[in-house]
C-alpha positions as CSV (number, residue, x, y, z in Angstrom):
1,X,35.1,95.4,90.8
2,X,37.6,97.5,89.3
3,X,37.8,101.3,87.9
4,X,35.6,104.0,88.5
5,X,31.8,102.9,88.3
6,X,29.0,105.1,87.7
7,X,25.8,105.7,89.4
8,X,22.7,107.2,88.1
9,X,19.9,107.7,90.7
10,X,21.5,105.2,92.3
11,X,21.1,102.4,89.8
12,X,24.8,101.6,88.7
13,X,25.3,102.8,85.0
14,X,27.3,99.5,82.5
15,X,29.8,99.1,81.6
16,X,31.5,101.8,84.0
17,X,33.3,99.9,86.6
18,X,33.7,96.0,85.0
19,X,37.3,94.9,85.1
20,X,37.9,94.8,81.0
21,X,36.2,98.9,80.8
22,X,38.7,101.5,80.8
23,X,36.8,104.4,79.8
24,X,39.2,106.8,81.8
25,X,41.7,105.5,79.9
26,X,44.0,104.6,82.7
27,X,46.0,101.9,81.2
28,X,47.0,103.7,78.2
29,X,48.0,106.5,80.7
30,X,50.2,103.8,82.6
31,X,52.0,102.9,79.7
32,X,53.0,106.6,79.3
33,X,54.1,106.7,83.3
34,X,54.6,102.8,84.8
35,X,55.9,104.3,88.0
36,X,53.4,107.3,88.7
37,X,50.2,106.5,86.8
38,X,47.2,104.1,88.4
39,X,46.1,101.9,86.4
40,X,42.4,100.3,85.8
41,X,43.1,97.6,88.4
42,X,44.5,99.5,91.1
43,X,41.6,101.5,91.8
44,X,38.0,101.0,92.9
45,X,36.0,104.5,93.0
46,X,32.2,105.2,92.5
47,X,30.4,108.5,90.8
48,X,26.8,109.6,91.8
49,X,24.9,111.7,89.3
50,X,21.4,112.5,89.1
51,X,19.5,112.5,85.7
52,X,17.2,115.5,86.5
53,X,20.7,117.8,87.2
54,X,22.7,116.3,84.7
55,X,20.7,116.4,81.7
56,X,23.6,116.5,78.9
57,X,24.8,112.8,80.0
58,X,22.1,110.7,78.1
59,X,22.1,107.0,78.4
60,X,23.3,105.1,74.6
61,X,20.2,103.4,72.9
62,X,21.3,100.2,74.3
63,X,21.4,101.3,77.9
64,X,24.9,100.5,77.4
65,X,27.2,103.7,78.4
66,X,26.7,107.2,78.1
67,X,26.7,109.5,74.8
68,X,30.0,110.6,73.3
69,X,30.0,114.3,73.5
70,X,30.8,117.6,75.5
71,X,29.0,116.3,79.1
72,X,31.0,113.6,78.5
73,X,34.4,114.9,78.1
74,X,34.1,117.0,81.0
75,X,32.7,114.5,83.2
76,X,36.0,112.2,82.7
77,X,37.8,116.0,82.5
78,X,36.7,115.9,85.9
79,X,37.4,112.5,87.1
80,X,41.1,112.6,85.7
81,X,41.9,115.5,87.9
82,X,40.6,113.8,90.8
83,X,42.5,111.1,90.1
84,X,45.5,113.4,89.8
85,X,45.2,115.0,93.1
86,X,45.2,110.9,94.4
87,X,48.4,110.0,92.4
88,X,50.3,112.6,93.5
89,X,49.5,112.3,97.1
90,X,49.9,108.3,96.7
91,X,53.5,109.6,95.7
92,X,54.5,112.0,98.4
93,X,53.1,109.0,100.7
94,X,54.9,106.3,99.1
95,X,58.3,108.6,98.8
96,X,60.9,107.7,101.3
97,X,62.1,110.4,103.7
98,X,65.4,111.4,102.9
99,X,67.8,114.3,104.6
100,X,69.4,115.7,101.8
101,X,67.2,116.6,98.9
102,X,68.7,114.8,95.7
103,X,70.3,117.2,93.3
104,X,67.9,117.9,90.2
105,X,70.0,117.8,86.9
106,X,74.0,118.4,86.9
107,X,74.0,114.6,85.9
108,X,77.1,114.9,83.5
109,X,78.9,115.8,87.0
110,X,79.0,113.0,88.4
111,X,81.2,111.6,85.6
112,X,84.0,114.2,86.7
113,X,87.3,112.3,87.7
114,X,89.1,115.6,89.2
115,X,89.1,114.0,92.9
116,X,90.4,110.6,91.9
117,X,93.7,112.2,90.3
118,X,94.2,114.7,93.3
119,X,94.2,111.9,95.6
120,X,96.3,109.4,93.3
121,X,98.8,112.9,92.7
122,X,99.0,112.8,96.8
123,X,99.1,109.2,97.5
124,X,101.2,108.3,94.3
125,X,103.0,111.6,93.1
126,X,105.5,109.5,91.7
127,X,103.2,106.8,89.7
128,X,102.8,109.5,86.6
129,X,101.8,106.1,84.4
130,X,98.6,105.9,86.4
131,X,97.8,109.9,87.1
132,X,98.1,109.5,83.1
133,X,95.8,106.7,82.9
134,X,93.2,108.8,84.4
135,X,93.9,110.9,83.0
136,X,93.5,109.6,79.6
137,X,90.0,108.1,81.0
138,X,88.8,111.1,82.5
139,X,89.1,112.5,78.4
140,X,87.5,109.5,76.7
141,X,84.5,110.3,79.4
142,X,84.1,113.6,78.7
143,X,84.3,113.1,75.1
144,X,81.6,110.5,75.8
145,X,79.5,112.9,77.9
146,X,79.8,115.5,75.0
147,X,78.2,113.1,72.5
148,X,75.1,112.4,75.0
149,X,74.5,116.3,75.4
150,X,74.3,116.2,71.8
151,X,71.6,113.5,71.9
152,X,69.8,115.3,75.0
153,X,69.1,118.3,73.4
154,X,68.2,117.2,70.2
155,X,65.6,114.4,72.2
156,X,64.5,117.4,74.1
157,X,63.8,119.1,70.9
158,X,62.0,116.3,69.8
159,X,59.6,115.9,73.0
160,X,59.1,119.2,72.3
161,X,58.0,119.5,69.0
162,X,55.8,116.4,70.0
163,X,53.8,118.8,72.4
164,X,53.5,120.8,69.2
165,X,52.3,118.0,66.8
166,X,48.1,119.5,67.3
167,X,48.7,123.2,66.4
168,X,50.7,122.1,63.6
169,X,47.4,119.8,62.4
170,X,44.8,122.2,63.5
171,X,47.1,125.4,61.8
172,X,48.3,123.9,58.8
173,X,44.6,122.3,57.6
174,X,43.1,125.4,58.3
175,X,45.7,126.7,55.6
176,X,44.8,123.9,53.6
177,X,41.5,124.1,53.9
178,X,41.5,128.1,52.7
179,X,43.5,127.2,49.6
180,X,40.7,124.4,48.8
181,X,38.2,127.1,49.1
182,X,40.5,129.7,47.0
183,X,41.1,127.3,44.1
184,X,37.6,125.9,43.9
185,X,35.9,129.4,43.6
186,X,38.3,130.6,41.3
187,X,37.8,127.9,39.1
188,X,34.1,128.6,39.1
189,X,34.5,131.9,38.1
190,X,37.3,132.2,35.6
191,X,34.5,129.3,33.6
192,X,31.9,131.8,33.4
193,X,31.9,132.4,29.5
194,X,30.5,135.6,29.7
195,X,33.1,137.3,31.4
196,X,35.2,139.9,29.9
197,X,39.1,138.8,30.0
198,X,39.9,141.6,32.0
199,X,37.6,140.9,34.8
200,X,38.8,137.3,34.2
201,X,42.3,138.4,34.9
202,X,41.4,140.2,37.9
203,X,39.7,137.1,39.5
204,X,43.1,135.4,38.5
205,X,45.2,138.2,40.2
206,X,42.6,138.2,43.8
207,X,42.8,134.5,43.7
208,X,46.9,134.4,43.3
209,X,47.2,136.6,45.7
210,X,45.2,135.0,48.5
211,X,47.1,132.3,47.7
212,X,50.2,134.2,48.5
213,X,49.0,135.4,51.7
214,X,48.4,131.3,52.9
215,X,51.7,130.4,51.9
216,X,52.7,133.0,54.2
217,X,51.0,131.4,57.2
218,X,52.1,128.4,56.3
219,X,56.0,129.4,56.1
220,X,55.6,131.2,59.4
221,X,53.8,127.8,60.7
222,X,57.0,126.1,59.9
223,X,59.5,128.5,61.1
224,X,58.0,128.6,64.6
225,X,58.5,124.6,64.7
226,X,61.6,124.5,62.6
227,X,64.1,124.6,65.4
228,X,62.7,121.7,67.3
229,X,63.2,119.8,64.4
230,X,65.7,116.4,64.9
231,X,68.6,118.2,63.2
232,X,72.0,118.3,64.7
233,X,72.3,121.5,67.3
234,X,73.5,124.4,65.2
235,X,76.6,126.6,66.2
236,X,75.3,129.3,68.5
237,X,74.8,132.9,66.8
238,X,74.1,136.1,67.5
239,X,70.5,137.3,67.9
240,X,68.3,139.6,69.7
241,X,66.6,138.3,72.8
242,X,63.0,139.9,72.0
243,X,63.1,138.6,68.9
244,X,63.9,134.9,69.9
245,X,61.2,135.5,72.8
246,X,58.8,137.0,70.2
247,X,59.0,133.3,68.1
248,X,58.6,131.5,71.3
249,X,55.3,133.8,72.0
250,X,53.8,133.5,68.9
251,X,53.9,129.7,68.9
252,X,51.2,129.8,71.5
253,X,49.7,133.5,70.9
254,X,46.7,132.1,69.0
255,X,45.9,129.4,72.6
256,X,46.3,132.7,74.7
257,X,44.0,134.8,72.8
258,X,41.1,131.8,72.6
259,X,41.7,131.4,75.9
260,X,41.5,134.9,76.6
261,X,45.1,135.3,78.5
262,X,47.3,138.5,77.7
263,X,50.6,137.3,76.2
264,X,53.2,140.2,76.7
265,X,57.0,140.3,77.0
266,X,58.6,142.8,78.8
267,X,62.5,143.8,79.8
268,X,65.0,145.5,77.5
269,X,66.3,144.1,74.8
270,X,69.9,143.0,73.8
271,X,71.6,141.2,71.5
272,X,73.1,137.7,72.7
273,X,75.2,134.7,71.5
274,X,73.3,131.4,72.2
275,X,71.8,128.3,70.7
276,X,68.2,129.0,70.1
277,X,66.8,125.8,69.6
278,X,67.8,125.4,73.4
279,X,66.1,128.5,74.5
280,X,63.3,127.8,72.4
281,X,62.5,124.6,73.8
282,X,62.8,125.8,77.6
283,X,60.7,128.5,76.9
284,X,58.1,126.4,75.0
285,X,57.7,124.3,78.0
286,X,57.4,127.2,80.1
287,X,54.7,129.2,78.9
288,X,52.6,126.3,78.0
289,X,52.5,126.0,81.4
290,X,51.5,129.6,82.0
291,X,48.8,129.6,79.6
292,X,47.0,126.1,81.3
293,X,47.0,127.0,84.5
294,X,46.5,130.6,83.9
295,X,43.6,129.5,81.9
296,X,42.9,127.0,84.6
297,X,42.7,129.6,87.6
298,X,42.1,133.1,87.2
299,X,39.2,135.0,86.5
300,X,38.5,136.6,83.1
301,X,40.1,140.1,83.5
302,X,43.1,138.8,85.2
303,X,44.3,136.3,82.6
304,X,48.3,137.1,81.9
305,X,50.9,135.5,81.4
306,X,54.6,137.8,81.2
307,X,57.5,136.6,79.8
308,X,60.7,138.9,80.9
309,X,64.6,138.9,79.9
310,X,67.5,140.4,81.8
311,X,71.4,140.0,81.2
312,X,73.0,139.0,84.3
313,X,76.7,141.2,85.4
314,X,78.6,137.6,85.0
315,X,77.0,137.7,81.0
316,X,74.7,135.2,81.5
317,X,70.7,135.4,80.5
318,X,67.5,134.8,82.2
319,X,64.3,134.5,81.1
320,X,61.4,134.4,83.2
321,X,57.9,133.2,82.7
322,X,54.8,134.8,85.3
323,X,51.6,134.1,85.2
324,X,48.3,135.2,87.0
325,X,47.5,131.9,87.6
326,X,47.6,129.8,91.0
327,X,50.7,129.7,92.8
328,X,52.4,126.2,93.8
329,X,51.8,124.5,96.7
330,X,54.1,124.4,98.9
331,X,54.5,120.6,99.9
332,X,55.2,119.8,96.0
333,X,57.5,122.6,95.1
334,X,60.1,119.7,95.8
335,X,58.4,117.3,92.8
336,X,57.5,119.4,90.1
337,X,61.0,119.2,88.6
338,X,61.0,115.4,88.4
339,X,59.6,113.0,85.8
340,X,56.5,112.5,85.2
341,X,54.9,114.2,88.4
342,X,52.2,116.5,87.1
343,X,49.1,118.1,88.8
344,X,47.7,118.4,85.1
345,X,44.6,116.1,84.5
346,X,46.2,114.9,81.0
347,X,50.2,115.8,81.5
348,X,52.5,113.5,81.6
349,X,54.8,115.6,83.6
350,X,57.9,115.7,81.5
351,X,57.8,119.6,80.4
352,X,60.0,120.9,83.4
353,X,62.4,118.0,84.3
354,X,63.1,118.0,80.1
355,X,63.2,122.1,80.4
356,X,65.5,121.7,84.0
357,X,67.7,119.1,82.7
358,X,68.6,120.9,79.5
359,X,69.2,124.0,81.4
360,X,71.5,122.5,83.8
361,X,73.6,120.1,81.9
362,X,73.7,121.7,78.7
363,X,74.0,125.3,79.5
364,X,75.5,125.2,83.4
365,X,72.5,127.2,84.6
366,X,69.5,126.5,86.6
367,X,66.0,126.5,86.3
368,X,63.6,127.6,89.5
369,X,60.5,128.2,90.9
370,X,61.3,132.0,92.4
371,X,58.5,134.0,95.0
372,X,57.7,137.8,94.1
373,X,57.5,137.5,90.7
374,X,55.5,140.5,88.4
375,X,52.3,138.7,88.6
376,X,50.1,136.6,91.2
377,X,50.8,133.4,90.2
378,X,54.0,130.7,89.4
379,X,57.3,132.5,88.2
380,X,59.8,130.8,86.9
381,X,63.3,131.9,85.8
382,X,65.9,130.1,83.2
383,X,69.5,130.8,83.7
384,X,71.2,130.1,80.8
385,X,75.1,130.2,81.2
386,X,77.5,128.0,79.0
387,X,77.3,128.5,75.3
388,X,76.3,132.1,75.8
């Protein structure tokens, strides 16, 4: 045996359970995560259902399987999240104890060559054709490190707009599907003969200006993804915080309101000096966060989600994202910040260590999980530093 089987009445459902059926999909999601993810043949697990209390899982005309449709989605909804609460303890098992927790981001650090020449200056004060060899290393390196923060953010960008990739399908063919509707009707009315030509034009001028109004949605559609675009990082410029929050908002606004989760920002606003494709993608991460488990774990009339911005006395900014969702546990607030741990039925876990990394390395600030925050749930606040 191998997968999760399934039992109806207590007759065993086929092909759930035989060693070539993924219908969880596990493989695929191994591919995605080799070190974290189980796959097909690593588990063994059995479901019981009854057919009088589960009604909406019908059996397939060949007795083969259960229908496709929304019974069926949330049953393996289900069995993905149980299987996500067993990966992640497999991992805090399978983790080796270790004394000194190990440093999350700051990677470009450890390329620094600062101790080396103190020591050779001590030891060797009089060598000055090795102090400059390091010297001339120590250079080459951070030129070398410079050139991979360039490709960081811009992948980071990238995974981002990735995440993105189903608004932009569901948004943009809703667009196209309104200007399908637009010319086809007007079509059918400017070829009624009997019209008068000024009644003609007016069905003209209606149709031109619906018209008008999609292209709008559309051109908003691609400025909210147009910074996470595979461009090279733009100079930083001068903006106003609530607006670059505001864009960041309204890239998920229409997933908060369907989910019926109250999107607000609040703190003052101030201009600032940044990269916004960096602050964009950060904050992207963040309140998609917000917004599934808010969604995921508060009750109707306490669904929010607040996003806040303060300017520090050293200059720097931080942005913070609070939801009304649940907090974190406390034995994984250690693991959320690595790759590919995720509590999320479906996530691959990359959101916050591509979020954390990019904060750290790229703008010499940190990214944490803080207690108190303005609403019941997770808070997490963004220090950005460098480049600001």
């Amino acid at each position: 045996m191998a997968g999760i089987s399934i039992y109806r009445d207590g007759f065993r459902v086929f092909p759930f359970g035989e060693r070539d059926d993924d219908w969880l999909r596990l493989d695929l999601r191994r591919v995605q995560s080799p070190t974290r993810a189980l796959s097909n043949n690593q588990i063994i697990g059995h479901i019981f259902i009854e057919a009088d209390s589960n009604q909406q899982l019908r059996d397939q005309s060949n007795r083969e399987g259960l229908l496709e449709g929304a019974a069926y989605e949330d049953l393996r909804t289900m069995v993905r999240a149980g299987l996500t609460v067993l990966k992640n303890r497999r991992y805090v098992a399978r983790r080796p104890a270790k004394s000194d927790p190990a440093p999350r981001g700051g990677i470009f650090e450890r390329f620094d060559l600062g101790e080396i020449r103190s020591a050779l200056a001590i030891q060797l004060p009089g060598d000055t054709r090795l102090i400059g060899l390091v010297d001339e290393k120590s250079r080459d390196i951070q030129a070398g490190v410079e050139e991979v923060q360039q490709i960081l953010s811009r992948y980071s960008r990238l995974a981002t707009l990735g995440s993105l990739i189903d608004k932009v399908l569901h948004d943009g063919r809703t667009v196209i599907t309104q200007l399908k509707n637009i010319s086809r009707f007007g079509k059918r009315d400017l070829s009624k003969g009997h019209l008068p030509c000024e009644e003609k034009v007016t069905i003209a001028g209606t149709a031109m200006n619906m018209t008008a109004e999609q292209a709008d949605l559309l051109e908003t559609l691609f400025n909210q993804i147009e910074p996470f675009g595979g461009r090279r990082r733009g100079r930083p410029r001068k903006v106003s915080i609530r607006h670059l929050v505001n864009r960041a908002v309204a890239i998920h606004l229409v997933d908060a309101e369907e989910k019926g989760i109250e999107l607000t920002v609040i703190g003052e606003d101030f201009d600032v000096t940044l990269d916004e494709s960096g602050v964009l993608t950060v904050l992207t991460n963040l309140i998609g966060n917000a917004i599934y488990w808010t969604a995921s774990g508060a009750k109707d009339e306490e669904r929010k989600v607040a996003v806040g911005v303060r300017r520090n006395s050293d200059s720097s900014v931080t942005i913070s994202v609070s939801d009304s969702g649940p907090d974190v546990d406390e034995d994984i607030r250690d693991l959320i910040f690595g790759p590919y741990y995720s509590s999320k039925p479906d996530g691959v876990g990359l959101g916050l260590s591509i979020a954390g990394i990019l904060v750290e390395d790229i703008y010499a600030g940190e990214l944490i999980l803080v207690d108190g925050g303005p609403l019941s749930g997770a808070t997490f606040e963004a220090t950005f530093r460098r480049r600001v």
